[in-house]
ROLUMFI-507266 format. One record per residue (C-alpha): residue number from 1; y, z negated, x. Coordinates in Angstrom, 3 decimals. Each point is the difference from the previous one (the first is absolute). Layout:
<nodes>
{NUM {Y Z X}}
...
</nodes>
This chain:
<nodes>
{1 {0.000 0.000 0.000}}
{2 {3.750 0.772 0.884}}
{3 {2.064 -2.550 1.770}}
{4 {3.397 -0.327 -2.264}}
{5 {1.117 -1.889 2.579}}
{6 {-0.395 2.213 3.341}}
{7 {1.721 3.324 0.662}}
{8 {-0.433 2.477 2.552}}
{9 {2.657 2.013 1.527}}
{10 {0.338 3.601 1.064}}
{11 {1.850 -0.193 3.079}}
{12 {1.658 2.441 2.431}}
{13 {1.329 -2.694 1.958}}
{14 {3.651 1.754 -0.857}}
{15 {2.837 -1.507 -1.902}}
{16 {-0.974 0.493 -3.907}}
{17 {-3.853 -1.054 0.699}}
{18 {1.071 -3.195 1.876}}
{19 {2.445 -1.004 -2.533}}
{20 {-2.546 0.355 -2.497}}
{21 {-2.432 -2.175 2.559}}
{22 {2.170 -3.165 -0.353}}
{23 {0.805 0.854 -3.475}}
{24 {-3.689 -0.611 -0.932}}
{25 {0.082 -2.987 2.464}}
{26 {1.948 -1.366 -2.236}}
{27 {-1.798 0.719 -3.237}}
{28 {-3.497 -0.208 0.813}}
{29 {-2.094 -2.630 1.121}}
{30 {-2.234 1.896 2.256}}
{31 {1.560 3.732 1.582}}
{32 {-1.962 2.391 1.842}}
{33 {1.019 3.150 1.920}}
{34 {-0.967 3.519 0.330}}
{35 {0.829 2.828 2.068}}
{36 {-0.431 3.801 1.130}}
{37 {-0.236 2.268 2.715}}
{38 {0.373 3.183 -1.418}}
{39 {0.827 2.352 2.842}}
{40 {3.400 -0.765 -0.380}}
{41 {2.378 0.542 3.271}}
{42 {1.922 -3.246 -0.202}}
{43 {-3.453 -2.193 -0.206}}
{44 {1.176 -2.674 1.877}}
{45 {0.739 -1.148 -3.528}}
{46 {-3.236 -1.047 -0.161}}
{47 {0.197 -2.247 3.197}}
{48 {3.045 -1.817 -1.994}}
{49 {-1.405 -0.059 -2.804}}
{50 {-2.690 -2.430 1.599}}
{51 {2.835 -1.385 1.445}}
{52 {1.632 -1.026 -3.675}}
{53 {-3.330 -1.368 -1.148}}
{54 {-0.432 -2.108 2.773}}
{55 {3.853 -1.732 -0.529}}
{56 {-0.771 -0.185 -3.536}}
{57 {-3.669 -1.412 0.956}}
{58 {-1.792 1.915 -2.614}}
{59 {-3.060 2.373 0.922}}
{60 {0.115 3.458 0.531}}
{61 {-2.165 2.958 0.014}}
{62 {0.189 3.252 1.442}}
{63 {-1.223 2.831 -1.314}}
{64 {-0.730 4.083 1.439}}
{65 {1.751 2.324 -2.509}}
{66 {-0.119 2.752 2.965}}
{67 {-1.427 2.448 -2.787}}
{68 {3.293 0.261 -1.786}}
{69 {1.779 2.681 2.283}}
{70 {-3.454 2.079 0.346}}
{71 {0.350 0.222 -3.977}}
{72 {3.905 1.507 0.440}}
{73 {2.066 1.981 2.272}}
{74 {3.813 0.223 0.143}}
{75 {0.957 -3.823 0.469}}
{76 {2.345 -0.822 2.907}}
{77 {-1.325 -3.448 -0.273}}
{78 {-3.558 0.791 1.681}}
{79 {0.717 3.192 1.390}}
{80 {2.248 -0.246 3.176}}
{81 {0.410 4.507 -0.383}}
{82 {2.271 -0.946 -2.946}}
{83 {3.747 -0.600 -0.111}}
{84 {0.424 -2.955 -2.115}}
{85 {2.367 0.795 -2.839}}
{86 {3.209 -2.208 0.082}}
{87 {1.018 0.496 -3.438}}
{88 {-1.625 0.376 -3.526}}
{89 {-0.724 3.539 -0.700}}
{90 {1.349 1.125 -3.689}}
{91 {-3.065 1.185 -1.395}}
{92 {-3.098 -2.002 1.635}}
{93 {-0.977 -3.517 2.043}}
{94 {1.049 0.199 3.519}}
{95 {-2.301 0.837 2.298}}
{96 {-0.526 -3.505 1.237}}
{97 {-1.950 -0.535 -3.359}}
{98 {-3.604 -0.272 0.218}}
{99 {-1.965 1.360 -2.685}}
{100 {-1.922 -2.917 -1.186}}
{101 {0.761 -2.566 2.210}}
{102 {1.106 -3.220 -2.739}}
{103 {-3.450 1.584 -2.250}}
{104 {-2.193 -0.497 2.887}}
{105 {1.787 -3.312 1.123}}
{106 {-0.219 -1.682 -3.250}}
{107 {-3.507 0.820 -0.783}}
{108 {-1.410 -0.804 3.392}}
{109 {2.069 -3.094 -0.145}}
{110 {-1.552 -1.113 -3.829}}
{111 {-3.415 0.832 1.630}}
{112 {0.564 -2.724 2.970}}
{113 {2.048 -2.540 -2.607}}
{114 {-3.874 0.310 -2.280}}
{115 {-1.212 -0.727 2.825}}
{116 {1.990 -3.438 1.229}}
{117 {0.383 -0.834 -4.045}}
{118 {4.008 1.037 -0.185}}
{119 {0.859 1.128 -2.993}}
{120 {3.608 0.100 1.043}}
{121 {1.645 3.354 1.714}}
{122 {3.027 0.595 1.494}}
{123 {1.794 2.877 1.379}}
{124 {3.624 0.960 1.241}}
{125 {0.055 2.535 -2.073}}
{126 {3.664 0.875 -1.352}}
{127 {1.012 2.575 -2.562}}
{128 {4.191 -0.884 0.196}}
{129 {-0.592 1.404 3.909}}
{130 {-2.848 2.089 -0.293}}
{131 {1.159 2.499 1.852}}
{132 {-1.767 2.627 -1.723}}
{133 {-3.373 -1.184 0.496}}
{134 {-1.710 0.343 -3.435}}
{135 {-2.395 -2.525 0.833}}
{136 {2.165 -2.350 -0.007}}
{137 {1.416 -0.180 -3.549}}
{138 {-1.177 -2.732 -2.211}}
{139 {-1.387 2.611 -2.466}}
{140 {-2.448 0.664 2.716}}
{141 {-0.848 -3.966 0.500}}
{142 {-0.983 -0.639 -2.886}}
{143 {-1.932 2.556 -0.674}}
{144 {-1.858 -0.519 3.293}}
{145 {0.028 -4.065 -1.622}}
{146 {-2.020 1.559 -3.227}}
{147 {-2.170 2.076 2.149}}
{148 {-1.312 -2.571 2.608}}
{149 {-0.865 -2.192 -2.791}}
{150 {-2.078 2.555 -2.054}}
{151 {-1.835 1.667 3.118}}
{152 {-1.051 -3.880 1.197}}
{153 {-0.152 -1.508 -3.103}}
{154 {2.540 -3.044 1.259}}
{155 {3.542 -1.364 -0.667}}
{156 {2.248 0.764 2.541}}
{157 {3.713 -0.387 0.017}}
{158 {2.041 2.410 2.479}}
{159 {3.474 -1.858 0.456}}
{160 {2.592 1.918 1.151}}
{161 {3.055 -2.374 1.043}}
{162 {2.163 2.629 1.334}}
{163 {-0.499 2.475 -2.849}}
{164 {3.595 -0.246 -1.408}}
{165 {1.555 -1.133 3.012}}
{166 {1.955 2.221 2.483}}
{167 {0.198 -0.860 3.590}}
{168 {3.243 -2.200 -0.206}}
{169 {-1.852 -2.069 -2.899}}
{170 {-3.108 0.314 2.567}}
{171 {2.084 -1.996 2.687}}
{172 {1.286 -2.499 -1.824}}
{173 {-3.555 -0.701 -1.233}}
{174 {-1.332 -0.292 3.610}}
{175 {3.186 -2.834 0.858}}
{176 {-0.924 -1.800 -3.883}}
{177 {-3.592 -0.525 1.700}}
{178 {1.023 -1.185 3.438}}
{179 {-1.247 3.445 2.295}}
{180 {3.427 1.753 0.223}}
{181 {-0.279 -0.230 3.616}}
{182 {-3.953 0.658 0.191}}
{183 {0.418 3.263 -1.897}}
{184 {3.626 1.429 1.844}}
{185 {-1.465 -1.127 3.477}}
{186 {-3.633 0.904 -0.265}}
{187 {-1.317 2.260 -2.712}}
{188 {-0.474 3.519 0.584}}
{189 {1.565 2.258 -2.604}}
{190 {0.906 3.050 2.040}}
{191 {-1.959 3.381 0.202}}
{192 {0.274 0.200 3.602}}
{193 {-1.254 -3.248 0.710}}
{194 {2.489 -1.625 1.085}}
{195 {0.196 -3.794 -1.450}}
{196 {2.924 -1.878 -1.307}}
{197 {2.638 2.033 -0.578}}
{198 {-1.610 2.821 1.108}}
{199 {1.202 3.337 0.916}}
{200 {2.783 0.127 -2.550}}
{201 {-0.562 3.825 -0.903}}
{202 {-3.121 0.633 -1.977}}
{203 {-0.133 -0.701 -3.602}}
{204 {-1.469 -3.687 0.170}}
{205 {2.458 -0.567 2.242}}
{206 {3.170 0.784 -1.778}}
{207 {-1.049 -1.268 -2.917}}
{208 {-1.066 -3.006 1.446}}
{209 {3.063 -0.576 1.752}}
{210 {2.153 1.177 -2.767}}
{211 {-1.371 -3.033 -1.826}}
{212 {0.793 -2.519 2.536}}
{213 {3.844 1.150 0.435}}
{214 {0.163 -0.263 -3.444}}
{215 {-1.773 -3.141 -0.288}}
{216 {1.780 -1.802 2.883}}
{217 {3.306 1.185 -1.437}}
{218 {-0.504 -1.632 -3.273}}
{219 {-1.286 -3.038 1.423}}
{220 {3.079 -0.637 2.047}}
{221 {2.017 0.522 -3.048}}
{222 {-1.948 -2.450 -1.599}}
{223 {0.511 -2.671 3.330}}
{224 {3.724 1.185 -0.406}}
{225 {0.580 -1.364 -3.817}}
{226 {-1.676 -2.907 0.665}}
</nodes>
């Protein structure tokens, strides 16, 4: 039977996952971890990933998803041959989307969470920055939520903290549960795999660090009428 009371958590080891880490840490009374190596060219993600569960002293497994760019071609996020796109294209994803990727998370990670009794899953999913990944839309979690239950006849519950949040309202969730500093300092968020701050010119970057200006600016308004 399903633990109500133990979650596990897909995480990247960047800044949405690890916010949702702690978030959980403070919900649940037993948190697990789980992450992925899926190819992808900034995988020391991974290493902080293990990183994060160990400062959050939760458990962690790691799982080989190297299948997912031998099922598709055209991602600059496995394939080093492709120019990562640096804006949104009009009429599709960008190509740093990969086909599949949250689908083959999510159900690998409900397999493991039958396995450890969790019936509790949570993802950094967000649809207010989606950034044109379709598998990110809350549409798309809960159908996923539906499907997991009817193809292993069990009750889990995807969470999705971040779902309405964009990435100022992601910051000032990270400083609310004490890990401001944590995340900013030592999550890796950028797609050339370069931690903290990162590069500053790829997507996750700028839209990472668009959220922090805006986030520190409001908070020192805040410090200011006070």
């Amino acid at each position: 039977m399903l633990d109500k009371n133990h979650a596990l958590v897909v995480l990247s080891g960047g800044q949405d996952s690890t916010t949702c880490l702690f978030w959980a840490k403070q919900r649940f009374e037993r948190v697990s971890a789980i992450t992925f190596r899926y190819g992808q060219k900034h995988a020391q993600e991974v290493d902080i990933a293990h990183e994060m569960a160990a400062i959050a002293n939760v458990p962690i497994r790691e799982v080989d998803a190297g299948f997912i760019p031998q099922l598709c071609s055209g991602c600059s996020l496995t394939d080093s041959a492709i120019e990562m796109d640096r804006e949104k294209p009009a009429e599709a994803p960008p190509n740093t989307f990969v086909p599949g990727r949250n689908l083959f998370f999510l159900s690998m990670a409900a397999v493991h969470a039958r396995e450890i009794d969790a019936m509790h899953l949570v993802t950094g999913v967000s649809q207010t920055d989606f950034s044109g990944y379709p598998d990110c839309r809350d549409s798309f979690i809960r159908s996923l939520n539906v499907s997991l239950n009817l193809g292993m006849d069990e009750q889990f519950v995807i969470h999705t903290p971040l779902m309405w949040l964009d990435k100022t309202a992601t910051w000032a969730m990270a400083d609310r549960l004490g890990v401001f500093s944590l995340v900013r300092e030592r999550t890796l968020t950028c797609y050339n795999g370069i931690p903290g701050d990162g590069c500053g010119h790829c997507p996750a970057c700028k839209l990472r660090r668009h959220g922090l200006e805006t986030y520190l600016n409001e908070r020192e308004n805040l410090k200011a009428c006070h």
